[in-house]
C-alpha positions as CSV (number, residue, x, y, z in Angstrom):
1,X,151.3,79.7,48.8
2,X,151.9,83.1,50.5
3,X,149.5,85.7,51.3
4,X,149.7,89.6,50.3
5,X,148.3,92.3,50.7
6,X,148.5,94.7,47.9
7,X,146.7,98.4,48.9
8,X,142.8,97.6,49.0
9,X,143.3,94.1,46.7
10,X,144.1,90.8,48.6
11,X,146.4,89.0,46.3
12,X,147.1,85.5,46.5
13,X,150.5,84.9,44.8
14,X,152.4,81.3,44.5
15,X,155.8,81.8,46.1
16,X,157.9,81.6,43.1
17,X,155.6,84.6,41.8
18,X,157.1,87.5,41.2
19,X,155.9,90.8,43.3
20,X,153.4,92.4,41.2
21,X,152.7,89.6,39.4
22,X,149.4,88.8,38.5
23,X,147.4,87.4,41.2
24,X,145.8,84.3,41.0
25,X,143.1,85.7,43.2
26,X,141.8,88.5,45.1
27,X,139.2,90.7,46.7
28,X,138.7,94.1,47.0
29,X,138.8,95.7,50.8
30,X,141.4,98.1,52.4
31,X,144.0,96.3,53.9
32,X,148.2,98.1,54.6
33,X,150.1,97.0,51.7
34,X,152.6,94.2,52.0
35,X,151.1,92.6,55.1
36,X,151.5,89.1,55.7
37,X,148.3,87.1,56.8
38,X,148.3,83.7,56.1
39,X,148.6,81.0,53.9
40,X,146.3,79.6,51.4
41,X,145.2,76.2,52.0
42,X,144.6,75.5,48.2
43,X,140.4,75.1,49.1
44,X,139.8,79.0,49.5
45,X,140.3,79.2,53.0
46,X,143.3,81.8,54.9
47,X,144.5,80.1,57.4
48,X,147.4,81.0,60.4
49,X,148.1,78.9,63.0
50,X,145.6,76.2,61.8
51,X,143.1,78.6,62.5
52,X,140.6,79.4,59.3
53,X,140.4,83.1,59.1
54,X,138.9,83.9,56.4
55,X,137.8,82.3,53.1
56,X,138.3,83.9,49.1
57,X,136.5,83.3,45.8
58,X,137.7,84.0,41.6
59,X,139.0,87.7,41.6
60,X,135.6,88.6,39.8
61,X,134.0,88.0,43.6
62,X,134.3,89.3,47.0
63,X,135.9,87.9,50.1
64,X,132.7,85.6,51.9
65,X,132.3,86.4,55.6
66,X,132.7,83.4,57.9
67,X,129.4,83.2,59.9
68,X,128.9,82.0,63.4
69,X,125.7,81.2,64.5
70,X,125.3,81.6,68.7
71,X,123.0,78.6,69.6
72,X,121.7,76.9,73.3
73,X,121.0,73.4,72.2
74,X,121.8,70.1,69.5
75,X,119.4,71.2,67.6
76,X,120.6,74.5,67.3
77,X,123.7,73.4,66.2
78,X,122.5,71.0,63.7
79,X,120.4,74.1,61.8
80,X,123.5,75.9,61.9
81,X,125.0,73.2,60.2
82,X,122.8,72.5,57.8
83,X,122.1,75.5,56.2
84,X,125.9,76.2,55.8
85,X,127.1,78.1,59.1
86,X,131.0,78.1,59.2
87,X,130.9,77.6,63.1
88,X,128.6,77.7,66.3
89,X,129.3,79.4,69.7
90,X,127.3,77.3,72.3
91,X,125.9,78.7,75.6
92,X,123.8,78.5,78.1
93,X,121.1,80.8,79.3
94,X,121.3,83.0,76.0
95,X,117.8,85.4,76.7
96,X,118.6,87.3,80.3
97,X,122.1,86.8,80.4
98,X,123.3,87.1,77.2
99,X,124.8,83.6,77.8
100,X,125.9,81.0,80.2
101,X,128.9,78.6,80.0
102,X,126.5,75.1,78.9
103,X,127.4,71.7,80.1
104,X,129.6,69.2,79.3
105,X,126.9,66.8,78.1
106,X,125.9,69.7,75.5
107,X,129.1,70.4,74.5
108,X,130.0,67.0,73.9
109,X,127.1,66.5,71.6
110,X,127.1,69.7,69.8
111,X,130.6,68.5,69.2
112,X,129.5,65.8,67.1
113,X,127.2,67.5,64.7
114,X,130.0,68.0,62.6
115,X,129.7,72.3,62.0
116,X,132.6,73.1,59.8
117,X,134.7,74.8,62.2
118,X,133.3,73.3,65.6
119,X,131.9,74.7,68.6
120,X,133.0,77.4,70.4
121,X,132.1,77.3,73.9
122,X,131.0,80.4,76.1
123,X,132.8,80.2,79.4
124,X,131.1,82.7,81.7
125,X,129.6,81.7,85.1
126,X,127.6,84.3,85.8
127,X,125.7,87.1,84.2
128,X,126.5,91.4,85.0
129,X,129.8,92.4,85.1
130,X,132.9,91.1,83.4
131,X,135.0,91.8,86.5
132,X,135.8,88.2,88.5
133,X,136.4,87.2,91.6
134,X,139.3,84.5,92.5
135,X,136.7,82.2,92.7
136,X,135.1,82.6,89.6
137,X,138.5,82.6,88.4
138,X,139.0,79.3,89.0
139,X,136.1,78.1,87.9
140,X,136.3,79.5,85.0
141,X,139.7,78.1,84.1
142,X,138.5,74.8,85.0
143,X,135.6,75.6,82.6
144,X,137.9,75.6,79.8
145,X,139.8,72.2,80.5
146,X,136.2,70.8,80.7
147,X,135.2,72.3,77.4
148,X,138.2,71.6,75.2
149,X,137.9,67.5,77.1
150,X,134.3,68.0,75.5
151,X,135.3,68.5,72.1
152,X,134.9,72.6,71.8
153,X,137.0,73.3,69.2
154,X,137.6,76.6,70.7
155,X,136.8,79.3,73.8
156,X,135.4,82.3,74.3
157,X,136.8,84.4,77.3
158,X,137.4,87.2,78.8
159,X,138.0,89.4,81.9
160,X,138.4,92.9,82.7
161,X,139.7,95.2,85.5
162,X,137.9,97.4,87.6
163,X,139.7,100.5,85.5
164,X,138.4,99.4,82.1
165,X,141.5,97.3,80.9
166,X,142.1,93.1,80.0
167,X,142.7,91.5,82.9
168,X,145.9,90.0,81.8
169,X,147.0,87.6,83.6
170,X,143.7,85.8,83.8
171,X,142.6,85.9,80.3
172,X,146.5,84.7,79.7
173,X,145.4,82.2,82.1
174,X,142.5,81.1,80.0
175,X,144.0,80.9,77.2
176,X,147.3,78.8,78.4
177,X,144.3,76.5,79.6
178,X,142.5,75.9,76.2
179,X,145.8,75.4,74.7
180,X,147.5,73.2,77.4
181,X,144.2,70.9,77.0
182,X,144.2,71.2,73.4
183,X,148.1,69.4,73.8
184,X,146.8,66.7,75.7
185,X,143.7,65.9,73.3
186,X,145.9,66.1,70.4
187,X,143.9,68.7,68.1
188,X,144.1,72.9,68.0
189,X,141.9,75.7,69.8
190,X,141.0,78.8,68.5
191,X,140.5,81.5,71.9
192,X,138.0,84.3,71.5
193,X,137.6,87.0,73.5
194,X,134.1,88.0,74.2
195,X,132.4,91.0,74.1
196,X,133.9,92.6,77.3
197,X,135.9,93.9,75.3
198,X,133.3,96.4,74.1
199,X,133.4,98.0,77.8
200,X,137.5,98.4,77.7
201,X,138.5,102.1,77.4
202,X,141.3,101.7,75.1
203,X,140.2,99.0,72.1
204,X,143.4,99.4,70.0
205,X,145.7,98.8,73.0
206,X,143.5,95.5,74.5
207,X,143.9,94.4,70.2
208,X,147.3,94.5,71.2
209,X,147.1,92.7,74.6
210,X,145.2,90.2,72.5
211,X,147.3,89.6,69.8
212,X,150.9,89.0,71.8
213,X,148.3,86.4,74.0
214,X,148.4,84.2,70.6
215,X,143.7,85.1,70.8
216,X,142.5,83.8,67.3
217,X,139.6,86.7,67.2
218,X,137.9,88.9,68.9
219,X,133.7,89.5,69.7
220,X,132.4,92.7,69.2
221,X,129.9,95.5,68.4
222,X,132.3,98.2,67.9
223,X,132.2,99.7,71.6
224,X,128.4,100.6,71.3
225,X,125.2,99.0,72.6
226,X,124.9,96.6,69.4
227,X,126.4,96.4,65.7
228,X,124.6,99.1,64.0
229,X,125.6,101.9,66.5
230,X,129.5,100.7,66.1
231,X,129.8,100.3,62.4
232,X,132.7,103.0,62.0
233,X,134.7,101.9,65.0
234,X,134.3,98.0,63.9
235,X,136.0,99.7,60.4
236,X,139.2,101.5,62.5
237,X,139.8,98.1,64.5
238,X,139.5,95.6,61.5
239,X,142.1,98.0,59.7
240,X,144.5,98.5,62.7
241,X,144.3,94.5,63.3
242,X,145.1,94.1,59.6
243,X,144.7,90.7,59.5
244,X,146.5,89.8,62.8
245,X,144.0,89.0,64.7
246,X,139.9,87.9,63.1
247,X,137.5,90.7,64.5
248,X,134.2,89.4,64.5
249,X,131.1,91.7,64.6
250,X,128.2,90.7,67.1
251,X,125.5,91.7,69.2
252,X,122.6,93.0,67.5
253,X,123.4,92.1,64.2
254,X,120.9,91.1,61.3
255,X,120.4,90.2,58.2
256,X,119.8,93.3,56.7
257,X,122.9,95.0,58.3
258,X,125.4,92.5,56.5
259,X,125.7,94.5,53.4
260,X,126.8,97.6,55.8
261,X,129.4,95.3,57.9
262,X,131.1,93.8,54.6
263,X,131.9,97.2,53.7
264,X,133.6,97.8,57.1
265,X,136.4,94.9,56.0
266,X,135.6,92.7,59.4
267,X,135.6,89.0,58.0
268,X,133.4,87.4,60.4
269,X,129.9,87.8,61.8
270,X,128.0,86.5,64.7
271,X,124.4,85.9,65.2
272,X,121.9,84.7,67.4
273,X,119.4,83.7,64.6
274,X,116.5,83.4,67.0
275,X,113.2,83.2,67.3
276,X,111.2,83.7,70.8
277,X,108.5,81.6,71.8
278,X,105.8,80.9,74.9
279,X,106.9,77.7,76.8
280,X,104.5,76.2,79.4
281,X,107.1,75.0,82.2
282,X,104.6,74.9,85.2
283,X,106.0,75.9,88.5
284,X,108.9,74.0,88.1
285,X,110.5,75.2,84.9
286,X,109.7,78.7,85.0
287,X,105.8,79.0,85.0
288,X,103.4,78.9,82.4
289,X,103.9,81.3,79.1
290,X,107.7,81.8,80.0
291,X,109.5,83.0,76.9
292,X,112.1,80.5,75.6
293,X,114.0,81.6,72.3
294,X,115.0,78.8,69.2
295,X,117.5,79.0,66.3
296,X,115.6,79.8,63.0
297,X,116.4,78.0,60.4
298,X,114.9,80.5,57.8
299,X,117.2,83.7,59.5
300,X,120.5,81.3,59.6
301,X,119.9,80.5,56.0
302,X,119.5,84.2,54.7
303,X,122.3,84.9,56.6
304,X,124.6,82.5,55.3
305,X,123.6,83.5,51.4
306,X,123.5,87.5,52.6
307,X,127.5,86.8,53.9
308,X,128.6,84.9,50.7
């Protein structure tokens, strides 16, 4: 079945439906006419490239948002599961850093909880800038090998240049990497780029970059700080990408705000779901009363119904 896009309705139309026919299903949210996105898998799911990019109800309901829950740890990723999350993004080191690339044991066992759409794997050595060395280069690219041999079901990546644009040929270079693994382990990667791409100067040109680098979907606030201070950029990129490439809104993003981001037409939402807590490492893991944070179940749950 083929996808259309019909002004601000989503259609879904069998092929030997005539144009203007009526749909079988669809949603209300601007899209450009005639666009070609996908195909429907038959179990409410848009899909291109293997890749799930969105999901649709009866005509009589809106297009669901896919949520992605960022979590540290198995257990993380097993309340993201259970309470209904479409995917998880896994890292390391999430308060300070805003996250680490984890390990290969975590990976592998976060692999196996069984989230709908996997794990996606943070691959970022260090925390600051988004501008690499060669040597974190490298690492990096090995990084990705290592995840996708893990069982990641996907990457997230990214670099920059000193002048504010995608580094191309090393985010190229990461995601030839997920994909050349992804070949030798016999299943499909979805590649992400992360939110450097909120300190780019030209966002509709790097969509671009992205999009002729095969990316599945891309991480961000909206250029600002966090979510609620980028909600009318995040609506001018998710209708110049017009269904060509998944823009996901994160960083800073609640449940309360999810009303506000489904009327900006982006199809995906990520959150940390957190809660903070005192930990009593002693002087070997980080002293007494160090603050440690843990998925909530409760906030991934309200944020699964709030997105449906």
């Amino acid at each position: 079945m083929l996808v259309i896009e019909y002004e601000r309705c989503l259609y879904i139309n069998t092929v030997n439906q005539k144009k203007g026919g009526a749909p079988l299903f669809g949603v209300s949210r601007f899209v450009p006419r005639f666009a070609r996105v996908g195909a429907w898998d038959g179990s409410g799911a848009l899909v291109r490239d293997g890749t799930v990019i969105d999901k649709v109800c009866d005509a009589s309901k809106e297009m669901t948002m896919t949520v992605e829950i960022a979590v540290q740890d198995v257990e993380g990723a097993r309340i993201a599961h259970e309470e209904g999350a479409d995917r998880v993004e896994l890292c390391a080191a999430l308060m300070g850093t805003g996250g680490l690339t984890p390990s290969f044991g975590m990976i592998q066992a976060c692999s196996h909880v069984g989230v709908p759409q996997g794990v996606q794997v943070l691959i970022r050595p260090r925390g600051g800038s988004f501008v690499f060395t060669d040597e974190e280069k490298n690492v990096q690219i090995a990084d990705v090998r290592s995840a996708i041999l893990a069982g990641a079901s996907g990457v997230v990546v990214g670099g920059m240049t000193e002048d504010g644009r995608i580094d191309v040929p090393f985010t190229r270079a990461l995601a030839e990497a997920a994909r050349n693994e992804a070949v030798r382990c016999n299943r499909k990667v979805q590649v992400t780029y992360h939110r450097a791409f909120d300190m780019l100067d030209d966002q509709f040109a790097a969509l671009d970059t992205l999009i002729e680098l095969g990316f599945t979907r891309v991480l961000t606030s909206g250029g600002a700080a966090c979510v609620p201070d980028g909600l009318g950029r995040l609506r001018e990129l998710s209708e110049y990408a017009a269904g060509r490439i998944q823009i996901q809104a994160g960083g800073g993003v609640t449940v309360d705000l999810i009303p506000a981001l489904k009327e900006t037409g982006v199809s995906a939402i990520h959150l940390s779901a957190k809660r903070t807590m005192t930990s009593d490492g002693g002087p070997g893991g980080g002293g007494d009363g160090v603050m440690v944070c843990r998925t909530d179940r409760d906030v991934v749950r309200t944020a699964v119904a709030a997105a449906r």
